[in-house]
N, C-alpha and C positions, 0 to 999 in steps of 0.2 A: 125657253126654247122657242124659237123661230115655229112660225108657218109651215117651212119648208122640212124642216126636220121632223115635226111632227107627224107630216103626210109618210116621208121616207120608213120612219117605223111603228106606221099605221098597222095594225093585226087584219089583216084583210081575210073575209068571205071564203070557203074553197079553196085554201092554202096547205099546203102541207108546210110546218117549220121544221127543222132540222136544228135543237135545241143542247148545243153542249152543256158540260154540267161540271161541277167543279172533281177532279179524281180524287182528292183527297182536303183540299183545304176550302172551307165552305165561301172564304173571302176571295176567292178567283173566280167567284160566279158575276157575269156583266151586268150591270143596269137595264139591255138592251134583253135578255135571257129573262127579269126577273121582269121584265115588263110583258115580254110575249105571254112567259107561262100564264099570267095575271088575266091575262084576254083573251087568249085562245079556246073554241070551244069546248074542246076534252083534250086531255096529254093522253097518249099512247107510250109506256111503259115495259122496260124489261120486266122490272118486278114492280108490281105496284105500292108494294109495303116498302122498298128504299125508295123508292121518288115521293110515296105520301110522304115520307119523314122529311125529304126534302123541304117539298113546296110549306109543308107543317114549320119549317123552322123559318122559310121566307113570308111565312104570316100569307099566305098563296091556300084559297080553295078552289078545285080546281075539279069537275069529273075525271075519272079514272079511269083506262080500259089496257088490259093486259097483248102485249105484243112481242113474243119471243118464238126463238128459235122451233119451241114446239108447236106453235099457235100459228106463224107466222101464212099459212095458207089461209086458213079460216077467215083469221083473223085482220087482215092485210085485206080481204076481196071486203070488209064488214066496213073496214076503216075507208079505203076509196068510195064506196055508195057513198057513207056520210060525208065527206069533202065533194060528192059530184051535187049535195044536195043542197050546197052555202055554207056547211060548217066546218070551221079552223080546228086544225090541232097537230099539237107539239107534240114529236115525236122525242122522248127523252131516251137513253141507256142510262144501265145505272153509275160510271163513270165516264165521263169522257165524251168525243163524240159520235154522235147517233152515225150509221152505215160503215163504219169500220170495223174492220173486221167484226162483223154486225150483221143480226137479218136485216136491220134497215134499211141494206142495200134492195130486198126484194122490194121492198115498201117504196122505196124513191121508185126503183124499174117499174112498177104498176103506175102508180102515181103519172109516170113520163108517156106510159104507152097510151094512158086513157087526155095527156094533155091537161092534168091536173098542175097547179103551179107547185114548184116546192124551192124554198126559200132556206139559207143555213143563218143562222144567228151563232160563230163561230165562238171558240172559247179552248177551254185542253183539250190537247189530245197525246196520250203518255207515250206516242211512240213519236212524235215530234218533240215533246219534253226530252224523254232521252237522249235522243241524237243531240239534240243539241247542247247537252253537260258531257257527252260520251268524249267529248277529245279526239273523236275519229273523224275523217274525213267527210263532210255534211255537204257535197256539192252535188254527188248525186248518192242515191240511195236506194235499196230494195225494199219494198213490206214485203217480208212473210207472214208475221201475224200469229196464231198458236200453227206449230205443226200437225200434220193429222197423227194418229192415235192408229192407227190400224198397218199392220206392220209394213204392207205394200204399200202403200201409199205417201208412208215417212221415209221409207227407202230412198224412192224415186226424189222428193220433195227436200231431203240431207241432199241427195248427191246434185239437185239445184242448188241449194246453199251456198256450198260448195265453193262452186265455180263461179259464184257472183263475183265480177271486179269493184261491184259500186260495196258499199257500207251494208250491212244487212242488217234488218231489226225484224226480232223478234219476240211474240209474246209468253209468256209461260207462267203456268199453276206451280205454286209451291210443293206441292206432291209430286210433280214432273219432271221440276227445275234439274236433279241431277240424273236424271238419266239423260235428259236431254244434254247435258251437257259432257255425258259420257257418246254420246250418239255423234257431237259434234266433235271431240278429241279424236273419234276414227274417222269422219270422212272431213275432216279441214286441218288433222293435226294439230297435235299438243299444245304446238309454242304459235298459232293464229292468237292475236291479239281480241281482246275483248272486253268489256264494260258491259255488266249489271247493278241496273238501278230498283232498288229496291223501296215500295211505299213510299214514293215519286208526292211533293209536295206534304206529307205526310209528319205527325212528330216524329218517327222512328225514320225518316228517309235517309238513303244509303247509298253510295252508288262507288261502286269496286270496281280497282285497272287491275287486268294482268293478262298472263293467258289462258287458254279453255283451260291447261292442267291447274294452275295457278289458281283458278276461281273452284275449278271442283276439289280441288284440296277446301278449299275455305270452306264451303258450304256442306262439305262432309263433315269438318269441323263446329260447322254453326249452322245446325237444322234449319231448312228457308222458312221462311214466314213473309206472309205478305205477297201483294202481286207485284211480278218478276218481269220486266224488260230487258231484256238480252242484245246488245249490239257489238255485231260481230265486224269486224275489219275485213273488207275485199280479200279475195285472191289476187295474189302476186304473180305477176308474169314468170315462168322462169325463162332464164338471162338464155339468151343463143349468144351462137360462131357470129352471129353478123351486128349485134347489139354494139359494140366496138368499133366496128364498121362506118366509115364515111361513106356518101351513097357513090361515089366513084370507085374505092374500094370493093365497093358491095358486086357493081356491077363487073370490074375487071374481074373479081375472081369468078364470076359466070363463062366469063369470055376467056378465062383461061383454060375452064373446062370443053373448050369448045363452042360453045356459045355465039350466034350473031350477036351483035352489040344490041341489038331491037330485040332478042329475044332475052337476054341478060339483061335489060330494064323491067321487063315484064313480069322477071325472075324473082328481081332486086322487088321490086313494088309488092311483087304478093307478099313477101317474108315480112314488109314492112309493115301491111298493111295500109300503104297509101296509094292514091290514083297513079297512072304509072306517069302524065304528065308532067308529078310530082318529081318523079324520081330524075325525067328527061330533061328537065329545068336544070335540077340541080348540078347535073354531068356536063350543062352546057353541050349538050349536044347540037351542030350546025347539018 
């Protein structure tokens, strides 16, 4: 290894590392991950009993110190002192990577506001693994992440869902899996397309086409086990009177309602949703 490479993933003083981790197969852990954990001054941990087992099977000893969803106040203002003080550490979760859908997000925002550096040593992360086996459309996408559990707030957060046009991923508990998936047959309809990937990189890995009714039939049939990434296919436009429509079309039957011709582009554009110069161009209007 060069000079130059060596500096590049040098474990530097006052860092915070953002440490992915393998989600289920222990050989998708990088070189560059088994080097940081190796040097950094303490990992900061979901649980600390699966990351010891981790760093334990990487031949990795390593202080420990606990950082989770219940800790993450205390604990978070405990972990910044120590990086303001010159000491490194690897921020692990127990799969996948650190501040998704994660408290590590509060840990990077402390980290940013106090001007502390923080660094990603990237690796899986199971809701980019899913999209990318799901078959569905991956150019653009939503996180949702788990839904909340508290009935107002899945209400509102389904009928976001919903109305996504992009791909939607989402995460879910095997205790949950089918209600959720009853929650989503009522507000996106039975036949919305979908893929569930099941223990993602995994010996038992699994990953099911069909639609919501489709998959919650299955899984009423075969008890869920294992953690569950759900990718739901967008909301479908539905078809209008002017989808058929040429945009000269579009605009004479404004103007047959009456219509100036400048007011019937204007018409034409909003239904389209495009600028309405768009629309002007295309009518060759002089």
């Amino acid at each position: 290894m060069s000079e130059t490479e060596r500096e590049k993933n040098a474990v530097t003083g006052g860092t915070l590392y953002l440490v992915a981790t393998p989600i289920g197969n222990l050989a998708d852990v990088s070189e560059r991950a088994v080097k940081v954990l190796s040097e950094v001054g303490f990992v900061a941990a979901e649980d600390t009993r699966n990351s010891g087992l981790l760093l334990s099977r990487l031949g990795i000893r390593r202080p420990l110190v606990a950082y989770h969803e219940h800790n993450r106040a205390t604990a978070g203002k405990a972990i910044v002192e120590r990086l303001k003080n010159g000491e490194s550490c690897a921020l692990v979760t127990d799969a996948g990577t650190p501040a998704i859908s994660d408290p590590g997000e509060d840990l990077v925002g402390l980290c940013a506001a106090e001007g502390i550096p923080v660094t990603t040593v990237p690796g899986c992360c199971a809701a980019v693994s899913a999209l990318a086996v799901s078959g569905l459309p991956t150019r653009r996408f939503f996180f949702e992440g788990f839904l909340p559990t508290r009935s107002g707030e899945r209400r509102e957060r389904l009928s976001a869902v919903a109305e996504q046009r992009e791909t939607v991923i989402l995460y879910e508990a095997p205790h949950r899996l089918l209600r959720t998936l009853s929650d989503l047959c009522a507000v996106c309809g039975e036949e919305r397309r979908a893929v569930i990937c099941r223990e993602l990189t995994k010996l038992n890995e699994e990953t099911k086409r069909g639609t919501l009714r489709e998959l919650s039939d299955h899984f009423t049939e075969n008890p869920p086990r294992g953690e569950f990434v759900i990718v739901l296919d967008g909301c479908r436009e539905t078809p209008t009177p002017f989808d058929s429509m040429t945009p000269r079309e579009h605009v004479d039957h404004y103007v047959s309602l009456g219509m100036s011709e400048n007011d019937a582009i204007k018409a034409a554009a909003r239904d389209r949703g495009v600028p309405k110069n768009e629309i002007y161009s295309a009518v060759k209007i002089k």
